[in-house]
N, C-alpha and C positions, 0 to 999 in steps of 0.2 A: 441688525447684527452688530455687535460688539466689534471695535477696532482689531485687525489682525495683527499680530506680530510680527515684526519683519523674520526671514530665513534664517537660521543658525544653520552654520558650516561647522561640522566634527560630529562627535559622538554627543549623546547623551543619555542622561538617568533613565527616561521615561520608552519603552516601545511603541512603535506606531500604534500597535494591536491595543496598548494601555489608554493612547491618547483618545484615540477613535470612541473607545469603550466610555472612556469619562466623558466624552464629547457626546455622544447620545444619553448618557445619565443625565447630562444639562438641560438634552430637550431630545424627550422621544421620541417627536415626529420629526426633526432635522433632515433636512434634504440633503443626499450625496455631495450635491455640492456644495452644503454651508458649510459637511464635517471635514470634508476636504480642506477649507479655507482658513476652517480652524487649526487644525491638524498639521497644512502646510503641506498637504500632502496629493498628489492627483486623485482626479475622482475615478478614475481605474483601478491605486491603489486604494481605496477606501470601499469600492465593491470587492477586492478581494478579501479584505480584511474583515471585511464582514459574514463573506462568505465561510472564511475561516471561523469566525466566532461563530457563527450558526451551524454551522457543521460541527463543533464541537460542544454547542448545547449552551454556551454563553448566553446565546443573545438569541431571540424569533423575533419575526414582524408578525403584521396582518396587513393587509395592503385595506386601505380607506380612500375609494378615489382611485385618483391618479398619484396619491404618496403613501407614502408608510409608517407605522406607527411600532415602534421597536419595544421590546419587553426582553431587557436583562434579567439572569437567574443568579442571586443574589448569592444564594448558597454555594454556589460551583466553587471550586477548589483552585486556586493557582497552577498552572502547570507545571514549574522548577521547580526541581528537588527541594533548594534552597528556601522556597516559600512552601514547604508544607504543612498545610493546614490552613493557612491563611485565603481568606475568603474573596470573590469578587467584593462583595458588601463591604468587609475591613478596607481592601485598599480604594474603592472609591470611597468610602469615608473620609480617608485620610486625604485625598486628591480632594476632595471639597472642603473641608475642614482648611486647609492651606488656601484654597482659593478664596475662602471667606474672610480669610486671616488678610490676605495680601489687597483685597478688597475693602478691608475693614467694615466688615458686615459679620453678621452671627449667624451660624447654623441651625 
């Protein structure tokens, strides 16, 4: 796994429910606690988070084993007003596209 980033203390741009999301776009089979690690976040929050995205049609697994293997709905909608119309697909595009930038790598 990739070097973690240290804690940021305040606010920021991204929500947990955004980070988690991108963070299983990177690797569908991710264990709770890698997304956690990535994320910065416990792994009690990241089954909730999840739960939440599943319950609201984002995100299903299938369980393989003893791990899971996640499947994002690309076309789901954003939930804020202010994002409407705008797609899960767009914004992790745009969440990878930066990350390949910042990587210097190509999409």
């Amino acid at each position: 796994m990739a070097e973690v980033p240290e804690p940021h203390a305040g606010w920021t741009f991204l929500t947990s429910h955004a980070r988690v999301l991108a963070g299983i776009a990177d690797n569908r089979d991710a264990r709770i606690r890698d997304i956690a690690a990535r994320c910065r976040l416990t792994e009690r929050a990241v089954q909730k988070i999840i739960a939440d995205l599943e319950q609201d049609g984002y995100l299903s697994h299938i369980r393989n084993g003893r791990s899971n293997q996640y499947s994002i709905d690309p076309s789901k909608v954003l939930r804020h007003p202010a994002e409407a119309g705008l797609t899960v697909a767009a914004l992790l595009s745009m969440l990878l596209r930066d990350e390949a930038e910042r990587q210097g790598t190509s999409t």
